[in-house]
C-alpha positions in Angstrom: 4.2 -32.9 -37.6 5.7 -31.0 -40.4 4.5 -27.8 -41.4 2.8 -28.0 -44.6 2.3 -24.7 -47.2 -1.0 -24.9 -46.2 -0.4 -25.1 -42.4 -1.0 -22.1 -40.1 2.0 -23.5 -37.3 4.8 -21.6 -37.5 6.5 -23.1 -34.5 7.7 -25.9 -36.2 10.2 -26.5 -39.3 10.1 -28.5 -42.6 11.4 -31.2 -40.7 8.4 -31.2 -38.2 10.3 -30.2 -35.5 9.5 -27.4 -33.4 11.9 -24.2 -33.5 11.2 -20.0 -32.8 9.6 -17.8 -35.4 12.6 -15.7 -36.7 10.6 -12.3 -36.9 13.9 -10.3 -37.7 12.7 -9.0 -40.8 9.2 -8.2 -39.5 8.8 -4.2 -39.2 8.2 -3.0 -35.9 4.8 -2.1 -35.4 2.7 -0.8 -32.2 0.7 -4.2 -31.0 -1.9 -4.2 -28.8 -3.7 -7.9 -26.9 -6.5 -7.6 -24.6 -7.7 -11.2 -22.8 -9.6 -12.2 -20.0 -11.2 -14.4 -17.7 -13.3 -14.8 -14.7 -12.8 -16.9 -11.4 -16.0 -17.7 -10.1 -16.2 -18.2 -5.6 -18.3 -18.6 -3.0 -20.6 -15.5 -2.2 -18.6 -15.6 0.9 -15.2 -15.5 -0.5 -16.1 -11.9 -3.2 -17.2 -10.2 0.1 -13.9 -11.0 1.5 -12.2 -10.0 -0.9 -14.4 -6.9 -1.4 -14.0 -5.9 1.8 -10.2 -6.5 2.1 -10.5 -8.5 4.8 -8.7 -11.8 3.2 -6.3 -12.9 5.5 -3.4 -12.4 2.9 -4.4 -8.6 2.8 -5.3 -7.1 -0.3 -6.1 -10.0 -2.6 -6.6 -7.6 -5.6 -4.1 -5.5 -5.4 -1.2 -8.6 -5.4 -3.0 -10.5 -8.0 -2.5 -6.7 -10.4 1.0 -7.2 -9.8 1.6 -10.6 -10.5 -0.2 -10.4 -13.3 1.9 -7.7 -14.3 5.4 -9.7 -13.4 4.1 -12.5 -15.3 3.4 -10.8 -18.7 6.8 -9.5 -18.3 8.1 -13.0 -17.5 6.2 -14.9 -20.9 9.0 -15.8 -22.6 10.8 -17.3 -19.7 7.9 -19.2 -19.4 6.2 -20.3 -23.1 9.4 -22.0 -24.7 9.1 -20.5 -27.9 8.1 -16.9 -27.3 9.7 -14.0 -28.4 11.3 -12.1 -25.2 9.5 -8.5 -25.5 10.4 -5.0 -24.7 6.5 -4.0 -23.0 5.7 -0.7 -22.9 2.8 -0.9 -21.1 0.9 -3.6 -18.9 -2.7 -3.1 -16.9 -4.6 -5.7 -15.4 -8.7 -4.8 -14.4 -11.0 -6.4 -12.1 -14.8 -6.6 -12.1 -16.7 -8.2 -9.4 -19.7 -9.9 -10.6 -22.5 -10.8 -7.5 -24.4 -13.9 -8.9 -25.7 -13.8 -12.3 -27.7 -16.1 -14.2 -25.6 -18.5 -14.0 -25.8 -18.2 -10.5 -21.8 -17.5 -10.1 -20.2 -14.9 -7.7 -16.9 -13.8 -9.3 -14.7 -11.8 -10.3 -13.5 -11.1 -14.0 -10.1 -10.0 -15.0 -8.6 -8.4 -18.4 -4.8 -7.5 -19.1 -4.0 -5.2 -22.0 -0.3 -5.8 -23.0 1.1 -3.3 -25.3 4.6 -3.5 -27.5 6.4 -1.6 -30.4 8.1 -4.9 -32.3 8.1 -7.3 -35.0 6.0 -9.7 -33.1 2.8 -9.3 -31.0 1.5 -9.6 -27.3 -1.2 -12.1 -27.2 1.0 -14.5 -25.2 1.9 -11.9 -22.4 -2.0 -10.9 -22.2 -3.1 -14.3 -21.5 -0.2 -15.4 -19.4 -0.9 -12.2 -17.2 -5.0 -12.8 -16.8 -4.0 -16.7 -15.6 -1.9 -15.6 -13.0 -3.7 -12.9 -12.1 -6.8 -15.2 -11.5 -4.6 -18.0 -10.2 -3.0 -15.4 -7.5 -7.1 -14.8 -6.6 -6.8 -18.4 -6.0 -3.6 -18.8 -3.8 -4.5 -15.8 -1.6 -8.4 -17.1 -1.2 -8.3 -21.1 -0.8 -7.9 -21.3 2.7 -11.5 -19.7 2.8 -12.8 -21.4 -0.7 -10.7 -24.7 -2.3 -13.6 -25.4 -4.7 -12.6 -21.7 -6.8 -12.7 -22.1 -11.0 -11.0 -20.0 -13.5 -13.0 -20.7 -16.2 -13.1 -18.7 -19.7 -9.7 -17.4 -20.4 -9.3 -16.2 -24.0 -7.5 -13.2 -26.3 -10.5 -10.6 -26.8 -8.8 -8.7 -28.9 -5.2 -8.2 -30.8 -4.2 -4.8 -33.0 -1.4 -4.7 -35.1 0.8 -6.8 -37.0 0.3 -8.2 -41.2 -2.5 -10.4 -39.4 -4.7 -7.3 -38.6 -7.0 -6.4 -36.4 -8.9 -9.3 -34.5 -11.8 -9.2 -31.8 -13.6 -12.6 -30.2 -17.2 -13.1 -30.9 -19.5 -10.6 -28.6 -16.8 -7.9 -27.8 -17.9 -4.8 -28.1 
């Protein structure tokens, strides 16, 4: 699939074949990504880990810091990414009781920060799926039928493409 004038990949050459960005003479420029998403449970399973009385031990408190390792481990991960210098991971949790959609969960955002030539949606996303997939491992001996549903970028500052926030954020 070559990449056309008009095309928007960058990850791939003339030729069609896929290769990194060089972003070397990209200014460095403070670059901000916030994403999210939400793994919805059983009631059962959010008073568990409300509580902190998971079996695993505190299922929130791991799932932070994997979150956190994973953001830092992106480009180890995403073939073509960029390895970063981070200055500054945090991962947030908000337990939802059943809403109108009738879902107990809990919803996660990771804010990735970077001074460089390139930005940090990658590491924001990476961090909220493993942050919710860690909810997961530490939980399914009490709930297998767990979804991770709605993981998206919410927001991205800096860099020549601008400032960017998904439909409905505030």
């Amino acid at each position: 699939m070559p990449k056309s004038a008009a095309s928007p990949l960058t990850h791939f050459d003339a030729q069609g074949q896929a290769h990194m960005v060089d972003v070397g003479a990209k200014p460095a420029t403070h670059r901000v990504a916030v994403a999210g998403g939400r793994i919805e449970m059983q009631a059962a399973t959010l008073a568990l880990i409300e509580a902190g009385t998971a079996q695993k031990g505190d299922v929130l408190g791991v799932a932070r810091i994997a979150g956190i390792m994973a953001a830092k481990k992106t480009s180890e991960l995403i073939p073509l990414c960029h390895p970063l210098a981070l200055s500054r991971v945090t991962i947030d949790f908000i337990a939802a009781r059943a809403d109108a959609t009738g879902a107990n969960g809990i919803f996660c955002t990771a804010t990735a920060e970077t001074t460089g030539p390139t930005g940090v949606e990658m590491e924001a996303l990476t961090a909220v799926q493993i942050a919710l997939l860690t909810i997961y491992d530490m939980c399914k001996a009490a709930d297998r039928a767990m979804t991770i549903t709605g993981v998206r970028l919410l927001e991205k500052r800096g860099g020549k493409s601008g400032h960017y926030r998904a439909d409905g954020q505030p």
